[in-house]
N, C-alpha and C positions, 0 to 999 in steps of 0.2 A: 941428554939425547942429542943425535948430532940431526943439526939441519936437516941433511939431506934424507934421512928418517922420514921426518914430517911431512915430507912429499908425498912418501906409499901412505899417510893415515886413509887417505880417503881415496877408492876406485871410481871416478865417474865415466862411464860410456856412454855416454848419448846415446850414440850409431847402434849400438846393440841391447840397449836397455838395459844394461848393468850398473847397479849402483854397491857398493860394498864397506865398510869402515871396520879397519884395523880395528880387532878388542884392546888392541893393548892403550888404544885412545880414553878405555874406561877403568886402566888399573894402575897404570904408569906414574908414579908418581913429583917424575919429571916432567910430563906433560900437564900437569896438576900446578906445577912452579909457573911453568910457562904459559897458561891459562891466566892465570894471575896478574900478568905482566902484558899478554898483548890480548887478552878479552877482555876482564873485568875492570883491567887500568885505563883501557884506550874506547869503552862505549858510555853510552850513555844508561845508567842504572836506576832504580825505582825506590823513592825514598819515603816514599809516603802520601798520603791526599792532605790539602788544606783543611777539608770537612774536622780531620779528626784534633784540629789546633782551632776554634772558632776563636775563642776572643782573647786579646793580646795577655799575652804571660802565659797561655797552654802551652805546653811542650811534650814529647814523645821522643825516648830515648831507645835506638837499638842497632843493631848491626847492619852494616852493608857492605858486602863481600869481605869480613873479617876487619871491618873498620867503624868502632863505635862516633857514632853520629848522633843531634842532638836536630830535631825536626822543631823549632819553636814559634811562633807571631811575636814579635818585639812590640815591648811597649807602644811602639809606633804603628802598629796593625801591619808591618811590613813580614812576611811568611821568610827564615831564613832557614839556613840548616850550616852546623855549624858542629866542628870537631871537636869529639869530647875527650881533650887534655889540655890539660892545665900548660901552657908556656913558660912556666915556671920550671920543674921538675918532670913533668908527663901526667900524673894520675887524674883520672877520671874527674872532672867537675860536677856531673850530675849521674846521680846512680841511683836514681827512679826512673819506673819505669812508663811515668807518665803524672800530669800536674802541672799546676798553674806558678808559676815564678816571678816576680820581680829581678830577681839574680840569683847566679850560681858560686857557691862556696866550695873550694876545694878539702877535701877534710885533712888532706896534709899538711897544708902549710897555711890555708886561709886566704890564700889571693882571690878572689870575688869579680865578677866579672857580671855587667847586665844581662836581660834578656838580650839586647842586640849585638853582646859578645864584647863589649868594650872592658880595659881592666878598669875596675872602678877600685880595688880595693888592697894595700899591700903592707902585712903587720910592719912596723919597723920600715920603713919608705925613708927615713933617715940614714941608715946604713949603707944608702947605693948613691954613688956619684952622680955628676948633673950630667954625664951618657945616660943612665936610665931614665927608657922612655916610655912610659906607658903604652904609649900610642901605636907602639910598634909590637906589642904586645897583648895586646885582645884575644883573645880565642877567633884560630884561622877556620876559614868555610874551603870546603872541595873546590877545586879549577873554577869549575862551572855547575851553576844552578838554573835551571828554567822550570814552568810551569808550562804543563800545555792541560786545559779544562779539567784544573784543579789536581791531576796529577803532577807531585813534584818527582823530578829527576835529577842527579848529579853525574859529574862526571870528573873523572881524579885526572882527566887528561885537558891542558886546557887548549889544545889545538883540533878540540874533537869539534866535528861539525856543528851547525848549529842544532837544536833539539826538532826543530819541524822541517826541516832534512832527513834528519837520521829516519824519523819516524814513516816519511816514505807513505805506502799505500797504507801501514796501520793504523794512520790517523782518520781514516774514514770509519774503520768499526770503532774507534775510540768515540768518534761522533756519534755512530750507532748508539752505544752506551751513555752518553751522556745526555742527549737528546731525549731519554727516557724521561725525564722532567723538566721543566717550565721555570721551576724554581731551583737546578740546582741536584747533584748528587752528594750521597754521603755516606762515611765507610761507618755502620753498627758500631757501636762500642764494646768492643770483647775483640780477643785476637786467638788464633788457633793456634800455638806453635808445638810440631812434633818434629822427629828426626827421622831416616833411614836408611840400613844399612845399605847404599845403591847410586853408583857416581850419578853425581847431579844429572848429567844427558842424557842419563836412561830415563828422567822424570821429565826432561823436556818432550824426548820423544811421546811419552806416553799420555802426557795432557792434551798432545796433538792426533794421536792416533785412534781414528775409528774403527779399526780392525780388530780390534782386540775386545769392544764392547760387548757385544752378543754373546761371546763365551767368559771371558773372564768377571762381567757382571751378572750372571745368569740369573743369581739368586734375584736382581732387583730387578729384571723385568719380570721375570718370573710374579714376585710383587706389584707391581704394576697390573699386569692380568689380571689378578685375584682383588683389586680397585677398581677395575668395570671397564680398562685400558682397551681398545681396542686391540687383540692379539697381532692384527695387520701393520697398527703403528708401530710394532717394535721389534718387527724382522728386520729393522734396517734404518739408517737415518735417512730418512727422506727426500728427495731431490738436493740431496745435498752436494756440497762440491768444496774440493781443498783450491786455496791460492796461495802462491809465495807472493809477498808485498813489498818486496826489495832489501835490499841489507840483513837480511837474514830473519826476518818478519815474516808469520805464515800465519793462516787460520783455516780453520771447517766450518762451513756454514752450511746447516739442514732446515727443515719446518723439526718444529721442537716433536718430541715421541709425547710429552707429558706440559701439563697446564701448568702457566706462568700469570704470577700474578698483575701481569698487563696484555695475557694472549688475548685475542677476540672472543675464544669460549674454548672451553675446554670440560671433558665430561668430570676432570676432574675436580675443578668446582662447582660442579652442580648444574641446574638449571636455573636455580633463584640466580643465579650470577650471571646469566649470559644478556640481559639489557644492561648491567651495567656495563659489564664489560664490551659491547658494542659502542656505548656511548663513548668510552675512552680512544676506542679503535677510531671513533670519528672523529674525537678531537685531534689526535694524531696526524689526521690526515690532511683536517683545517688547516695545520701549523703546516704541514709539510708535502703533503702532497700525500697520492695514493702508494707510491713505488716507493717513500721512504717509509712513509710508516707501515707497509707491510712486512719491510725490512724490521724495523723496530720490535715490530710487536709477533709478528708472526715466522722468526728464523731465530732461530740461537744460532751461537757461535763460539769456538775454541778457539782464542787470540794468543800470539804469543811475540809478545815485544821482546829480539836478543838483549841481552843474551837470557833473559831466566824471568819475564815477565810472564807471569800468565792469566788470562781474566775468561772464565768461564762464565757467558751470559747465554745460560741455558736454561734449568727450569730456578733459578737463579744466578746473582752476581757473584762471583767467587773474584776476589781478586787473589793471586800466590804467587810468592816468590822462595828463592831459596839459592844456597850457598855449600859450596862444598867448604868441609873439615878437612878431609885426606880423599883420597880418591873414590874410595867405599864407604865413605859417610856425609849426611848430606841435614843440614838444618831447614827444616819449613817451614815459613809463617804465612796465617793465611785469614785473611779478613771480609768481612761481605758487604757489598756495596747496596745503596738502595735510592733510589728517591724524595729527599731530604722533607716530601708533602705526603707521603704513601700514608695511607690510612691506617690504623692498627692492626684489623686484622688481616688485611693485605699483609704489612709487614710479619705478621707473626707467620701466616702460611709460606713466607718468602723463605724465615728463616728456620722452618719446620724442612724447608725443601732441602737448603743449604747444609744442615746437619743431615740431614736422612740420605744423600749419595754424596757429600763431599766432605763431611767432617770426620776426621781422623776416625771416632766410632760407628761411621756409616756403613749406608752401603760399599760404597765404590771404592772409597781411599785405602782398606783395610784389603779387599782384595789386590789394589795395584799394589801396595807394600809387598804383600806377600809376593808377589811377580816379579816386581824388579831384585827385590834382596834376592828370588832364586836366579833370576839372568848373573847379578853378581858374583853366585857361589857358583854357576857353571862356567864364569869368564877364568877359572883356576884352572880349568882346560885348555892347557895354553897349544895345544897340539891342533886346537880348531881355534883360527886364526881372526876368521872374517863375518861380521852380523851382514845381513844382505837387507836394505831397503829400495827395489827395487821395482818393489808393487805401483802397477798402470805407470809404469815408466815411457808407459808407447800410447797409454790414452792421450786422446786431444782433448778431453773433456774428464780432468781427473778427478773422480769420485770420492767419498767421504772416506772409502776404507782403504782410499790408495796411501801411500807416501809419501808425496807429492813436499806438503810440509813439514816432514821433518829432513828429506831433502837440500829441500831451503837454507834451515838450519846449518846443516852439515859444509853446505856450499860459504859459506859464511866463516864458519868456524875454521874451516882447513884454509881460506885465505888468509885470515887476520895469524891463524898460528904459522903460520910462512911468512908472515912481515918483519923485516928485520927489525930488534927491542928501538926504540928512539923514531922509527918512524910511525907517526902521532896519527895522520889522517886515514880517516877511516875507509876503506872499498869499498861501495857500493856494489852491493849485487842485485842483477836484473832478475826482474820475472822469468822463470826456467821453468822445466818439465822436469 
């Protein structure tokens, strides 16, 4: 696709409230190549939490953006992440998909490498000249790794900004999230992975879009109602409100429709539950004041770290990312985060809530499936050229059901795909409308 293409992807009009994106941004599979090279190569990506490696030798094998990684704590309680092939020939070193190691064996040829990725081990070490040098041979780690409150990140670009730059105004709801305990958060043990036929950016957009709830989820408010829900709480998400939080970062923040197992009371746990759950509200407030832990405990919100983070902390923690295959296929994994003190059955209602609207056989996921694979099969339409995201384009105060954030995104994406291949630093984008 030639350059000057990638200018028309995206229509922005301020002045007249028009916002629009080229379909062929979601089938092209030149733009797909080129994705690869100046999004996913040149930002900062989501590798995993510390929570799910506790004690040295745990490790956690999987992909990020079609590049197998090995998430492990070295022997020396040091959290690395490290490229899983062999320096030798290429093949894979570890091919579980999660376990406790002293070191890694390559099953082809037997070169062995520690947990901290050093080669420790090579049959026949006699047959190579005094050039061979071990040392220069370890299993390599991505550009750049940082931690920010036990989220680890990498970045295959090593001129990419630092990671609490990048992260911009997101790092306040990440605080949000973490802040939720005293002690520490932590990803459940079990992971969700499913696939769908639907370019990855329709899944961004749609993690972020409140417009689409009240109809395409009918069936679970519908549910909700016939639980004792307030029919008023779920016309609508509640003083809610979208921001873009710089560099292509956006989120929804409302008063949640449904009870969280840290809200101050909700009918949905009862009324045996509403002293305890005040007492929490207080501690909360002890620690932080009145205005953050209202935040905490009393707003959910739909985050999304570019390019393809997304953490729903709504009537639970979803963390999800995912990866496009070809343009119209897209891999999911998706795990839930919690409280690393939560009580049992706290925890258990948490992840009763987390399967019932967000797991592949839930509510929610199984209807957007079905939504985006048909946007897919209607993008074959190539005679209708243009999606319009252009909803409260003119609000000053834009609403949960506008588009505010996926906007964001878009503003984000159509820069970095305009940067010429080799230039490394990344453009910050401002707060916008």
């Amino acid at each position: 696709m030639a350059i000057e293409s990638l200018a028309n992807m995206v229509i922005d009009n301020k002045q007249d409230g028009l916002f629009r994106v080229n379909r062929q941004a979601f089938t092209d599979p030149d733009i797909l190549a080129l994705e690869h090279e100046r999004v996913f190569e040149r930002t900062w990506l989501y590798a995993g939490h510390t929570s799910e490696i506790p004690e040295p030798g745990d490790f956690r094998s999987r992909s990020v953006a079609g590049r197998p990684i090995i998430l492990v704590r070295g022997t020396d309680g040091v959290v690395r992440v490290l490229l899983n092939t062999c320096t030798h020939r290429g093949a894979q070193v570890c091919r579980e998909a999660c376990g406790n190691a002293k070191s890694f064996q390559c099953f082809y040829h037997a070169w062995t490498f520690n947990n901290e990725g050093a080669l420790i081990g090579v049959p026949g070490d006699e047959a190579y000249s005094e050039a061979f040098d071990r040392s220069e041979l370890g299993l390599a780690s991505p550009a750049r790794v940082e931690i920010y409150r036990d989220f680890v990140f990498i970045s295959f670009d090593p001129h990419v900004e630092d990671l609490l730059d990048y992260l911009a105004g997101a790092r306040e709801y990440l605080d949000l999230i973490c802040d939720q305990s005293e002690v520490g958060m932590e990803v459940v043990h079990g992971t969700q992975a499913y696939s769908m036929r639907a370019n990855w950016k329709l899944l961004v957009e749609n993690s972020m879009d409140g417009y689409h709830a009240r109809t395409t989820h009918l069936r679970y408010f519908d549910y909700l109602i016939s639980t004792g829900v307030d029919p008023a709480r779920v016309s609508g998400r509640r003083g809610g409100r979208g921001r873009a939080l710089g560099n292509g970062h956006a989120v929804i923040e409302s008063e949640p429709l449904w009870g969280r197992p840290i809200a101050r009371w909700s009918p949905a746990f009862g009324e045996a539950k509403r002293a305890e759950l005040e007492a929490v509200h207080k501690q909360f407030e002890d620690r932080f004041g009145a205005e953050w832990a209202y935040r905490i405990t009393q707003t959910s919100r739909n985050l999304l770290i570019f390019p393809n983070l997304i953490i729903n902390d709504i009537m639970a923690i979803t963390i999800r990312t995912f990866f496009p295959v070809s343009p119209d296929y897209i891999e999911i994994y998706a795990w839930a985060l919690a409280p690393s003190d939560e009580k049992a059955e706290d925890r258990a209602m948490r992840l009763d809530n987390f399967l019932t609207f967000l797991g592949p056989g839930g509510y929610a996921t199984p209807d957007d499936v079905e939504a985006l694979e048909s946007c897919q099969l209607g993008f074959r339409n190539r005679e209708v050229i243009w999606n319009d995201l252009s909803r409260g384009m003119r609000n000053d105060q834009p609403e949960v059901t506008d588009e505010l954030q996926m906007r964001a995104f878009w503003r984000q994406w159509h820069t970095l795909m305009q940067s010429p291949q080799g230039s490394a630093t990344i453009v910050r984008q401002p707060i916008a409308v």
